[in-house]
C-alpha positions as CSV (number, residue, x, y, z in Angstrom):
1,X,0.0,0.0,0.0
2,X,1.2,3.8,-0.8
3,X,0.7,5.7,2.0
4,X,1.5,9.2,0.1
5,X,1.2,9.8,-3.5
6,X,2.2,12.8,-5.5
7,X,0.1,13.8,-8.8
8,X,0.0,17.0,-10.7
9,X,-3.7,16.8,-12.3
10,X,-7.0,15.7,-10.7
11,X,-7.7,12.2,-12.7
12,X,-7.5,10.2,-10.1
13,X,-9.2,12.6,-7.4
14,X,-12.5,10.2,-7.4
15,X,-11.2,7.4,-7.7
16,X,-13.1,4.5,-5.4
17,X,-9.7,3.6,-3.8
18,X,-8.6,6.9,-3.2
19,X,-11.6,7.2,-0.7
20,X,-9.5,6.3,2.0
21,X,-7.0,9.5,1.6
22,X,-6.9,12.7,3.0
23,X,-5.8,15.2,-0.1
24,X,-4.1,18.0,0.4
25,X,-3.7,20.3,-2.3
26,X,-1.7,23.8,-3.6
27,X,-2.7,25.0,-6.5
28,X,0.0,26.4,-8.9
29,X,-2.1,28.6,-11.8
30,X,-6.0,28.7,-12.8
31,X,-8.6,28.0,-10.7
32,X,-10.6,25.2,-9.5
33,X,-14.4,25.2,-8.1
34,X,-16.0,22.3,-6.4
35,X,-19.0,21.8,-4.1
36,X,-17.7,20.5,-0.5
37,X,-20.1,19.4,2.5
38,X,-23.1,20.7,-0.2
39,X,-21.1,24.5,0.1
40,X,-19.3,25.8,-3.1
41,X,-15.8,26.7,-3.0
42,X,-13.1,27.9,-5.6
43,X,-9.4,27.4,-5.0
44,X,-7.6,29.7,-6.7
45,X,-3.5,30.3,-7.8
46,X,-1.2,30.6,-4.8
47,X,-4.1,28.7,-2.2
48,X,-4.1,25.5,-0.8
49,X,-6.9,23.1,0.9
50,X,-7.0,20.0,2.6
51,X,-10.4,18.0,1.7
52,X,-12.4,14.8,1.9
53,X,-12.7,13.1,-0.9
54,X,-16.1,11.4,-0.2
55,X,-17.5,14.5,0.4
56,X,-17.0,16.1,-2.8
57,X,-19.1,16.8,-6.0
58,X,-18.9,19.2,-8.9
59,X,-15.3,19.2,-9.6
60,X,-14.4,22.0,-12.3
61,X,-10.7,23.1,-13.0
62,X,-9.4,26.0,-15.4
63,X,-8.0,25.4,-18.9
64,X,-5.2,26.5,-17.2
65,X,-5.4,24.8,-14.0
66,X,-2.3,23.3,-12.5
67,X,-2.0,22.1,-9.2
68,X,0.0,19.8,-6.6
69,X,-1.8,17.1,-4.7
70,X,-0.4,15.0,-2.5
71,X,-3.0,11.8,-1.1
72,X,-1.9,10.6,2.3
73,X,-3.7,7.4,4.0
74,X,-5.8,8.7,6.9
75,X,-4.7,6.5,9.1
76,X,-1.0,7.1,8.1
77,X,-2.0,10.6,8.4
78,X,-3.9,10.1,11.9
79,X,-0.1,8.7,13.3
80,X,1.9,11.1,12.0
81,X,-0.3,14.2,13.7
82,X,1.5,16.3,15.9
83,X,-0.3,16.1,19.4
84,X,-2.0,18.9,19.9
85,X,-5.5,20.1,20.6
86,X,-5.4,22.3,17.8
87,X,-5.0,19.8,15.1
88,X,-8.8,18.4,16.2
89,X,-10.4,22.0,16.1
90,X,-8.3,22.4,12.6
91,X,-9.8,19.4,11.5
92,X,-12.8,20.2,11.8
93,X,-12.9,23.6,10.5
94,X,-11.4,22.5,7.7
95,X,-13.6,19.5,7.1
96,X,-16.5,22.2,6.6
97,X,-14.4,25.5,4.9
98,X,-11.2,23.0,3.5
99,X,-9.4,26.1,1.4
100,X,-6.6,28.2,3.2
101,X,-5.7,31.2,1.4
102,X,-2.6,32.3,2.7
103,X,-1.4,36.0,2.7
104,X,0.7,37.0,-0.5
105,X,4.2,36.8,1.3
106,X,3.4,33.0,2.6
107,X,2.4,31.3,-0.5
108,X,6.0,31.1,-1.7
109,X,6.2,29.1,1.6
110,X,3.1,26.8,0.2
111,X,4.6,26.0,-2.6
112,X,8.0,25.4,-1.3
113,X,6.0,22.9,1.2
114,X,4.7,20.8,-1.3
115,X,7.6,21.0,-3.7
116,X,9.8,19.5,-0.4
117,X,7.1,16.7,0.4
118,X,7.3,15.3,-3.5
119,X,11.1,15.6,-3.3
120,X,10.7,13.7,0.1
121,X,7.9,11.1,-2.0
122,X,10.7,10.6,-4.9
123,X,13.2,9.5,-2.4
124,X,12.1,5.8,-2.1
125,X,15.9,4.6,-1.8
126,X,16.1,6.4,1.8
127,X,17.0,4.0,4.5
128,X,14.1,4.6,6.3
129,X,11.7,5.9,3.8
130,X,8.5,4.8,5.8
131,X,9.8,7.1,8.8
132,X,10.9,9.4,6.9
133,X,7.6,10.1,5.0
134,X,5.8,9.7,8.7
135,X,7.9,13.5,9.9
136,X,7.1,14.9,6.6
137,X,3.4,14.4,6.2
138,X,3.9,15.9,10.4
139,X,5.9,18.8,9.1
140,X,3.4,19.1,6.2
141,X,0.7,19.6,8.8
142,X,2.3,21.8,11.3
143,X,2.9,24.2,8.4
144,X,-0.5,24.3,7.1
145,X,-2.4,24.1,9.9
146,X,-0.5,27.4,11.4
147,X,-1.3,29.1,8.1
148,X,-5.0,28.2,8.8
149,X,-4.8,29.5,12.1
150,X,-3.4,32.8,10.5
151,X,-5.8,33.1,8.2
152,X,-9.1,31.7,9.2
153,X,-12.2,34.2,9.3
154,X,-13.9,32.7,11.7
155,X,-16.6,31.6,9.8
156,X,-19.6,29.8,10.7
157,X,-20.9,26.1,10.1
158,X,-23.6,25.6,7.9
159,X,-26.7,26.2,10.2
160,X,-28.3,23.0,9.6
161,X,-27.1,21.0,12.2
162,X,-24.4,23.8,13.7
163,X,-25.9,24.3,16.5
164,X,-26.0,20.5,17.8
165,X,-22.4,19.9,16.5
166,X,-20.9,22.6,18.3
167,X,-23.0,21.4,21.6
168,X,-21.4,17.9,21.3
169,X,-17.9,19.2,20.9
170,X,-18.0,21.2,23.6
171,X,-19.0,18.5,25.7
172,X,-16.1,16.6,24.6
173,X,-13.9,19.8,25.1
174,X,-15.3,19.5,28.6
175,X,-13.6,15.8,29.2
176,X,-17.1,14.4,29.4
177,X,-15.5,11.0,27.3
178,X,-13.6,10.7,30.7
179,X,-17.0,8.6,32.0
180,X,-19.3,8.5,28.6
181,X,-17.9,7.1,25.3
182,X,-21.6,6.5,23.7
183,X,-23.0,8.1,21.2
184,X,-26.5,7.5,22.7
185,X,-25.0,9.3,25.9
186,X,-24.3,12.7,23.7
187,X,-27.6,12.3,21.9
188,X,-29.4,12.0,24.8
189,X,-28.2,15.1,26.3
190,X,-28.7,16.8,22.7
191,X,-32.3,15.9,22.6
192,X,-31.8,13.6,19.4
193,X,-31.5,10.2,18.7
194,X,-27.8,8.6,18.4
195,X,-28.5,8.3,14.2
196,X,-29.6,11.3,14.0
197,X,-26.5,12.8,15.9
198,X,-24.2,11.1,13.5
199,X,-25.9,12.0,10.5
200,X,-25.2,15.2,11.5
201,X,-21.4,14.5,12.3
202,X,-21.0,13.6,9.2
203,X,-22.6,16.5,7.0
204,X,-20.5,18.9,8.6
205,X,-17.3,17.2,9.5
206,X,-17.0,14.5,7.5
207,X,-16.3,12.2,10.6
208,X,-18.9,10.1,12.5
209,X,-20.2,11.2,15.9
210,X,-18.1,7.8,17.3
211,X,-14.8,9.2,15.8
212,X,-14.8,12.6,17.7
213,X,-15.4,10.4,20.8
214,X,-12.6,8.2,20.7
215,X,-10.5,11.5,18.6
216,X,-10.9,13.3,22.3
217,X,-10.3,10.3,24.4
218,X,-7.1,9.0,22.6
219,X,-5.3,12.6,22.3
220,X,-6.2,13.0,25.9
221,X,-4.7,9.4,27.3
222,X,-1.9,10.3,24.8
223,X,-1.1,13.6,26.5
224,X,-1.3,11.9,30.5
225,X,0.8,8.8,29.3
226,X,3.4,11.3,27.6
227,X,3.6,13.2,30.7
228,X,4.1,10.4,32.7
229,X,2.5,11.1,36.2
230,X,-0.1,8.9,36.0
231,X,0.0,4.7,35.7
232,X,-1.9,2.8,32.8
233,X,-4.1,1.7,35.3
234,X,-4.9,4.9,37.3
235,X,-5.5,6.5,33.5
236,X,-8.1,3.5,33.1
237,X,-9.9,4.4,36.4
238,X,-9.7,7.7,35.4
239,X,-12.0,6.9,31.7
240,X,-13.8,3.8,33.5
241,X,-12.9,1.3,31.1
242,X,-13.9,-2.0,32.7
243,X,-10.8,-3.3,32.9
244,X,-6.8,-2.5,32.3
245,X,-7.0,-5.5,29.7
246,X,-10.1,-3.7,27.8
247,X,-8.4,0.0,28.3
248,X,-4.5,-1.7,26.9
249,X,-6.5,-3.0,23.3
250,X,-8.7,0.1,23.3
251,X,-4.6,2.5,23.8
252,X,-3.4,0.0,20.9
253,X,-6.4,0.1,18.3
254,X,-6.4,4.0,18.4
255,X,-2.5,5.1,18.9
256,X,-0.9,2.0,17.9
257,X,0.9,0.8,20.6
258,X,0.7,-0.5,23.9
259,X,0.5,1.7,27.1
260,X,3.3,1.2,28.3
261,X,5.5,1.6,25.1
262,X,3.7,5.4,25.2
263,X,5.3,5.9,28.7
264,X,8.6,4.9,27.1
265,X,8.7,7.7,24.8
């Protein structure tokens, strides 16, 4: 499996196996409009954007489009994230307004970032390419998420549904996944039902209501077993996972290691 591919053109951008990337894209000359989460947008020279493929309809490019787009595996992607809290709020503002249009002196910077990632990509002789590609798709986002938090507007959600998206995420800014971790727990307290709650998860962020669950919970036990003061089992107290067993397979389905091997690091 490629974990990161480089193209130059958008023929593959629907592709049912690509369905699985997230794409990140800078575009180089022309212009290209597409509808996203039912919203129109138009990327134009010099701009970048990060979208969801499944989410998107309407594709139209410039006769004089020309672009950079690099596909990286989501959950290649989801590894290589730097930890911070920011990355989930970028995520999600970006899963509903995906185009960052960087100030004139910074997009010389964009397109020096995704020149370096496909010179990165080309290098598939380097000892450790898979480690190699895992800091640069890091790098990649550290850079364009601080653009985005540069140059966001502070724009608003769609309304359908706003409201009872930003509820739920500020109950899980609020640590609430520290004793609930069901959807029909959030739901409830939303005055809908759970399939309802993650139809509306995924209209405006792309992500199920059961992913932003488990996105807050393992970014938070990631940060306490970084740090270090706290056991495995005291941090699975902590959450109420029924047992230290149940909370080790739960650490090593959503980071990818064991407990313990986090404490290590």
């Amino acid at each position: 499996m490629e974990y990161v591919i480089l193209e130059h053109n958008l023929d593959n951008l629907l592709l049912p196996e690509r369905k699985d990337y997230r794409e990140f894209f800078y575009c180089k000359e022309g212009s290209c409009s597409f509808i996203c989460n039912e919203t129109p947008f138009t990327l134009k020279k010099g701009c970048c954007a990060v979208i969801i493929t499944r989410f998107l309809r309407n594709v139209e490019v410039s006769e004089d489009f020309d672009c950079d787009i690099i596909y990286i595996d989501s959950n290649f992607l989801r590894r290589s994230e730097p930890n911070s809290s920011y990355i989930i709020q970028a995520t999600l503002e970006l899963s509903m307004s995906p185009i960052i249009e960087p100030e004139e002196k910074d997009q010389e910077l964009c397109r020096l970032l995704f020149y370096n990632f496909g010179l990165r990509i080309a290098d598939k002789k380097h000892k450790f390419y898979k480690e190699m590609l895992s800091v640069s798709a890091r790098m990649l986002t550290l850079d364009l998420f601080n653009l985005h938090a540069n140059t966001k507007k502070n724009e608003n959600m769609s309304r359908s549904g706003a409201d009872i998206m930003s509820r739920f995420i500020k109950m899980l800014q609020d640590k609430e996944y520290r004793n609930n971790r069901e959807v029909a727990y959030y739901a409830a307290k939303l005055n809908v039902v759970p399939k309802y709650l993650s139809e509306i998860c995924n209209k405006t962020s792309g992500f199920s209501a059961s992913y932003w669950i488990n996105r807050f919970t393992s970014f938070d036990i990631n940060q306490l077993l970084h740090e270090g003061n706290m056991t495995p089992n005291d941090i699975s107290k902590m959450f109420k996972f029924s047992s230290t067993s149940y909370f080790n397979r739960y650490v090593k389905r959503y980071l990818g290691v064991f407990p313990n091997e986090l404490r290590k690091q």
